[in-house]
C-alpha positions as CSV (number, residue, x, y, z in Angstrom):
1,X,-50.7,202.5,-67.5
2,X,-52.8,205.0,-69.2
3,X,-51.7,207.3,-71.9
4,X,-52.0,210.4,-69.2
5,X,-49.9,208.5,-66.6
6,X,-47.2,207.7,-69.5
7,X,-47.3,211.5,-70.3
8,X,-46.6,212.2,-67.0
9,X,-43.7,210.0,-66.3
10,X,-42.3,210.8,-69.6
11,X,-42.3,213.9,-69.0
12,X,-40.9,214.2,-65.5
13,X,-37.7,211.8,-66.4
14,X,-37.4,214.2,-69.2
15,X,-37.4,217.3,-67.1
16,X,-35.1,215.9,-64.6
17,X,-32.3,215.0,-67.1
18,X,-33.0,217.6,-69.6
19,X,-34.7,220.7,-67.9
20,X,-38.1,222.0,-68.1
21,X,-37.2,224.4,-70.8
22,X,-35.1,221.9,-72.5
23,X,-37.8,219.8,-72.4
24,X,-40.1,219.4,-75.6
25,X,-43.8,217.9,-76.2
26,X,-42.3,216.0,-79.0
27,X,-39.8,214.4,-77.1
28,X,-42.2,213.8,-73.6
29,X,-45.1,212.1,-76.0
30,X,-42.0,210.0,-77.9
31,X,-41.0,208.4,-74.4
32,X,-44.3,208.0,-73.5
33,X,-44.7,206.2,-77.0
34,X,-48.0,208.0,-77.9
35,X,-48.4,210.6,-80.5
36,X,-48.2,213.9,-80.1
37,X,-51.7,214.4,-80.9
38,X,-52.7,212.4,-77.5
39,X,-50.8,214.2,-75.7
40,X,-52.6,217.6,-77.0
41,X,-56.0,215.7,-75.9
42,X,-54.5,215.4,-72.2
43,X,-52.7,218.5,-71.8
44,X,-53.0,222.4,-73.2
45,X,-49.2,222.0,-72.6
46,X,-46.0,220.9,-71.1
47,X,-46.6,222.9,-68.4
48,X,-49.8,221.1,-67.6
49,X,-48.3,217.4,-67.1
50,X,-47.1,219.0,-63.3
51,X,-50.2,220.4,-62.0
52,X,-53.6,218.9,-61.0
53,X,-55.4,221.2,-63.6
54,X,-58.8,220.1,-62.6
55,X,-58.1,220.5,-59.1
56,X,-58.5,216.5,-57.7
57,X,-56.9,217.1,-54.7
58,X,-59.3,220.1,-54.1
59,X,-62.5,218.3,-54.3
60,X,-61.2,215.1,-52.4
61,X,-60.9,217.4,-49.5
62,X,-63.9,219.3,-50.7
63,X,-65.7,216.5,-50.1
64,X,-63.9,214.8,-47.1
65,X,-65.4,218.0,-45.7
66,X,-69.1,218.0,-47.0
67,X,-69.4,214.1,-45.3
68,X,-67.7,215.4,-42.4
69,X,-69.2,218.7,-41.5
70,X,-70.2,218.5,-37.5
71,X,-71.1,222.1,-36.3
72,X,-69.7,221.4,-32.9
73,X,-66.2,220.8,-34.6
74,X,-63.7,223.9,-35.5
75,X,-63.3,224.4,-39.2
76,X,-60.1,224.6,-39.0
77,X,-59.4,221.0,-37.5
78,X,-62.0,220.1,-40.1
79,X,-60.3,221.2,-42.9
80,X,-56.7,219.9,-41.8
81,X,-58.7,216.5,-41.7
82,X,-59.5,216.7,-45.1
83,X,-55.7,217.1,-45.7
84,X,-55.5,214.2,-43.6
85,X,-57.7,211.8,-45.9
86,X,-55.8,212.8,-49.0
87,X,-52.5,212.2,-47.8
88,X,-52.0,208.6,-48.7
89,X,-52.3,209.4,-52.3
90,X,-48.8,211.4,-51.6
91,X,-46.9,208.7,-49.6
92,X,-48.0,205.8,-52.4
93,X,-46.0,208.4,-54.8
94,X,-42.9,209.8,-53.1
95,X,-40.6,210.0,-55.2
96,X,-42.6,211.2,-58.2
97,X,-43.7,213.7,-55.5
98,X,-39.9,214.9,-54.7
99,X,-38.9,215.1,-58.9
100,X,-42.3,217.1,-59.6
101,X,-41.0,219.8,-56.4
102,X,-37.6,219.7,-57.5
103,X,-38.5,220.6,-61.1
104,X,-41.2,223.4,-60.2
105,X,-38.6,225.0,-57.8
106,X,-36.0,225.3,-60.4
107,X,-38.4,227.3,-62.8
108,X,-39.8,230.4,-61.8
109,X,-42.6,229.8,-64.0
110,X,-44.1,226.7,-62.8
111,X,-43.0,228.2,-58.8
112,X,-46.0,230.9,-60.2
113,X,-48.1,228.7,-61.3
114,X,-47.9,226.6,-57.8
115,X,-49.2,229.5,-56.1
116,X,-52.0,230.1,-58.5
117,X,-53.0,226.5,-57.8
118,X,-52.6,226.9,-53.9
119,X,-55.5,229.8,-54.6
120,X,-57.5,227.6,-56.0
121,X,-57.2,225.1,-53.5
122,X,-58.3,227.4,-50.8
123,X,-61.3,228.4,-52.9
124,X,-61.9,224.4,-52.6
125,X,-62.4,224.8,-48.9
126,X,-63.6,228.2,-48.5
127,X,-66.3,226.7,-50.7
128,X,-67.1,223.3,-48.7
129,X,-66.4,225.0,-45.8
130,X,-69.3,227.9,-46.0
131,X,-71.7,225.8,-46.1
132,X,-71.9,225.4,-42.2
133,X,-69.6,228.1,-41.6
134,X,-69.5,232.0,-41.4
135,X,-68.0,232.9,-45.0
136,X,-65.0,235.1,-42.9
137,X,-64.0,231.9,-40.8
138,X,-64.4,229.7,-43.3
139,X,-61.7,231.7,-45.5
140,X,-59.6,232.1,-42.9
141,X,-59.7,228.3,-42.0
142,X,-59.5,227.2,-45.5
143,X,-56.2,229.9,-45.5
144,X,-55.0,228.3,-42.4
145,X,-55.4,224.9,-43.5
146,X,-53.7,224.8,-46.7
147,X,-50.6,226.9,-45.3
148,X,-50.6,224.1,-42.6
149,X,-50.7,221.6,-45.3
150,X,-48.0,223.6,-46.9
151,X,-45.4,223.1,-44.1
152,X,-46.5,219.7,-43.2
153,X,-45.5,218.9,-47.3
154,X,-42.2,220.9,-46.8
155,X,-41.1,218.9,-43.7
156,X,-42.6,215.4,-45.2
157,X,-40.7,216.0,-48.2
158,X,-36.9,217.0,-45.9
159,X,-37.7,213.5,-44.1
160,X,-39.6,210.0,-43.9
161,X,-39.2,209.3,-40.7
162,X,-43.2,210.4,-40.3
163,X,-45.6,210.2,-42.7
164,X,-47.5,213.3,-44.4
165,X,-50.5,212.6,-41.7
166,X,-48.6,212.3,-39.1
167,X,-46.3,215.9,-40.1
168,X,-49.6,217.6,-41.1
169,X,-51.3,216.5,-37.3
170,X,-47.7,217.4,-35.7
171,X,-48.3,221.0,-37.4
172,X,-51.7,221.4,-36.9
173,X,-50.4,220.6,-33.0
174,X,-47.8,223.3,-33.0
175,X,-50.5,225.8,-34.1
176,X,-53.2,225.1,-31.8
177,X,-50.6,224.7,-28.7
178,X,-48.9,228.0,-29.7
179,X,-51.8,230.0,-30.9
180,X,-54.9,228.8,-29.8
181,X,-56.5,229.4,-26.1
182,X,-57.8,225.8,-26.0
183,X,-61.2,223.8,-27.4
């Protein structure tokens, strides 16, 4: 495991007995068993061990999108299948998945800082997206998408019984059958 990884499961089994605000560097790079000095070179701070500060999950889907662009396909159902590609990376990490919500709900803080990253994520797609697209639809698709992928997290994370594909397709469903007038 490398040193970032260690950081980052140090860290969450500290906040998760301890408390994010209990919580110090010190103590997250001593579990980890590095210095506190590496753990400067992977993170500005404690805060950063949560979030995907150079926004992976972004550019995966970015991407899925830019290999995927077909002109004849909706943006929307575009962009949702870039959520669709990522989603394995979710189900191989559950419960790390569930400790990282649980800890980001209990501090208003980090619950901020969730929603900054969700703005950044839907620049990600706006982006990719307006390359084919009108720059209005493609906003408004890459908004659509990543509130889709927001509810299909929420009801992944309440259940297993389906994976997150199979919620975030289940969701994308609901919208197009209750919103939509058809392809």
């Amino acid at each position: 495991m490398k040193s970032k990884e260690k950081l980052q499961a140090a860290a969450a089994q500290l906040f998760m007995e301890k408390g994010y605000v209990n919580t110090t560097v010190q103590e997250i790079a001593n579990l980890a068993g590095v210095t506190e000095r590496t753990f400067f070179r992977q993170f500005k701070d404690k805060s950063d061990v949560l979030f995907d500060t150079n926004n992976d999950m972004g550019q995966r889907v970015a991407a899925f999108i830019t290999d995927h662009v077909d002109v004849e396909k909706k943006p929307l159902k575009l962009a949702v299948e870039g959520f669709v590609s990522i989603s394995e990376f979710f189900e191989g990490s559950r419960e790390r998945v569930l400790a990282r919500n649980q800890i980001i709900q209990s501090n208003p803080d980090l619950q901020e800082r969730e929603l900054l990253k969700g703005q950044v994520l839907i620049a990600s797609v706006t982006n990719s997206l307006s390359a084919q697209y009108d720059s209005d639809l493609s906003e408004l698709a890459a908004r659509f998408a990543v509130e889709i992928f927001h509810m299909a997290f929420m009801k992944w994370m309440k259940s297993a019984e389906k994976s997150l594909a199979e919620q975030l397709l289940a969701v994308y469903e609901l919208y197009e059958n209750s919103f939509c007038c058809g392809d």
